[in-house]
C-alpha positions in Angstrom: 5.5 10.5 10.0 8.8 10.1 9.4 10.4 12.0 6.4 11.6 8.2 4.7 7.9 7.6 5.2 6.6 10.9 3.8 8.2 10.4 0.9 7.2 7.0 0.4 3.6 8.0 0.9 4.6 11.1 -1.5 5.7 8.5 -4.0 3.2 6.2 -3.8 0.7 8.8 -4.2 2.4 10.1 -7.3 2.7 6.7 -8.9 -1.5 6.1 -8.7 -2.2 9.6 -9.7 0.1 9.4 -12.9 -1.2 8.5 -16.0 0.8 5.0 -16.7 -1.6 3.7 -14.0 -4.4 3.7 -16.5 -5.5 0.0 -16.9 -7.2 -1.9 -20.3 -9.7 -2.8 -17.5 -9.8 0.0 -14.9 -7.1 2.1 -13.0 -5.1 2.5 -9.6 -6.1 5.6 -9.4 -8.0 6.9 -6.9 -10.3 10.1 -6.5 -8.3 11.2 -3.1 -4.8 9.4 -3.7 -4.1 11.2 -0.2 -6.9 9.1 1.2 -5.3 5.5 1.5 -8.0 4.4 4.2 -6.3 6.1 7.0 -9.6 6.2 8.4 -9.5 2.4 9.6 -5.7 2.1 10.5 -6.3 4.8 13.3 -9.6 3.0 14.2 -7.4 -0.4 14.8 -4.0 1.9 16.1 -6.1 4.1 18.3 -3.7 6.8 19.6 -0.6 4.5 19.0 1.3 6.6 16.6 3.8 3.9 15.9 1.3 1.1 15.4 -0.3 3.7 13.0 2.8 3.8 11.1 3.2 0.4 11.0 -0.4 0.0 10.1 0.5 2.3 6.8 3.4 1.0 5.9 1.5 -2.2 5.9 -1.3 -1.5 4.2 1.1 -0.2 1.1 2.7 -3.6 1.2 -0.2 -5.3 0.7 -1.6 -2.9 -1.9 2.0 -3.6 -3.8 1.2 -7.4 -3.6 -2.6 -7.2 -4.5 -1.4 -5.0 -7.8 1.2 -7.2 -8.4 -1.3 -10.2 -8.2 -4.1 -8.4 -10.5 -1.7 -7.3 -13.4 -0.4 -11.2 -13.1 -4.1 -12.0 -13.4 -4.0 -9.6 -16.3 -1.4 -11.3 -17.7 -2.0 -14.7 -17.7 -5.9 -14.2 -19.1 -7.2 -14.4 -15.5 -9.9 -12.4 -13.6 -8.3 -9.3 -13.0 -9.5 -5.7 -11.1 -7.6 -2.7 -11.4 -9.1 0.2 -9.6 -8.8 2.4 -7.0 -8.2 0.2 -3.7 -9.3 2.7 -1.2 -12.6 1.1 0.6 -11.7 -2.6 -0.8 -8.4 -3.1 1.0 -8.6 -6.6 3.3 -7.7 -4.9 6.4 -7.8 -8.3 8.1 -5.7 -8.9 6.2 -3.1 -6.2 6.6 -3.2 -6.2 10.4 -3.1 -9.9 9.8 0.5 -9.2 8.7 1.6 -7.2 11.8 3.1 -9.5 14.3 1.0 -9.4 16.9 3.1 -8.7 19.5 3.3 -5.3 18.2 -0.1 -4.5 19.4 0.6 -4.2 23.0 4.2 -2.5 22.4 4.5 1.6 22.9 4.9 4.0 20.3 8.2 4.8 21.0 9.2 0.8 21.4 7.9 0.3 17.8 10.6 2.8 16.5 12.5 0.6 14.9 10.4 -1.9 13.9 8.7 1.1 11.8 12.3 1.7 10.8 13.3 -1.8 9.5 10.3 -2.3 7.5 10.1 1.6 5.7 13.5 0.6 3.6 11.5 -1.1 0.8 10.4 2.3 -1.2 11.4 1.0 -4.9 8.9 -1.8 -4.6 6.0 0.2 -5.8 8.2 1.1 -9.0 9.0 -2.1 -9.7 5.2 -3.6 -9.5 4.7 -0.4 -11.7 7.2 -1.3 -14.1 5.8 -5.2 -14.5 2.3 -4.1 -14.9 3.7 -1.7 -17.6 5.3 -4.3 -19.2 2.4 -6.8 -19.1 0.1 -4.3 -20.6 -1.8 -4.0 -17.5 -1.5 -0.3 -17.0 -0.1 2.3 -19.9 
């Protein structure tokens, strides 16, 4: 892992063990925080370390979408649920969102794709901030 992506992960991992991710109706938090399903991104990366970063970096922009989409649930009076995502991401989905071109490329050809997608670090404080300010999590 790269140290951009380290601390990213670091971050991240901070934000959903913090307090101000307690929910009215349940949490981000997660027993493990460390734990982020890495289990099933190295079962669809294999030994691809690259596509395994990719795979990561994925999966937290889909977590950022699916918690901004439950505290906008939360907002607007909708079915909403805020809890720990480990074991309940769509990981269809997420390698849905991986061009797919990427799965036959090396490790060391996905360098800088990995690199043009790991510059988007202050999205996970800003869904943190709306759901904060919606009253989704304290």
């Amino acid at each position: 892992m790269t140290m951009n992506s380290t601390l990213a992960a670091a971050a991240a991992a901070l934000i959903l063990m913090t307090p101000m991710a307690h929910a009215t109706g349940g949490s981000f938090l997660c027993e493990n925080p460390m734990d982020m399903d890495r289990d099933e991104a190295l079962e669809i990366a294999g030994s691809n370390h690259g596509l395994y970063q990719i795979l990561m970096k994925t999966r937290e922009n889909w977590d950022i979408a699916h918690m901004r989409a439950q505290c906008e649930a939360y907002a607007e009076g909708r079915p909403y649920e805020i809890s720990c995502l480990d074991d309940r991401r769509n990981w269809d989905e997420i390698k849905a969102m991986v061009p797919e071109e990427y799965f036959g490329m090396s490790s060391e050809s996905l360098t800088p794709h990995f690199q043009a997608i790991q510059n988007n670090t202050d999205e996970i404080f800003e869904v943190v901030d709306y759901c904060r300010d919606v009253g989704a999590i304290k």
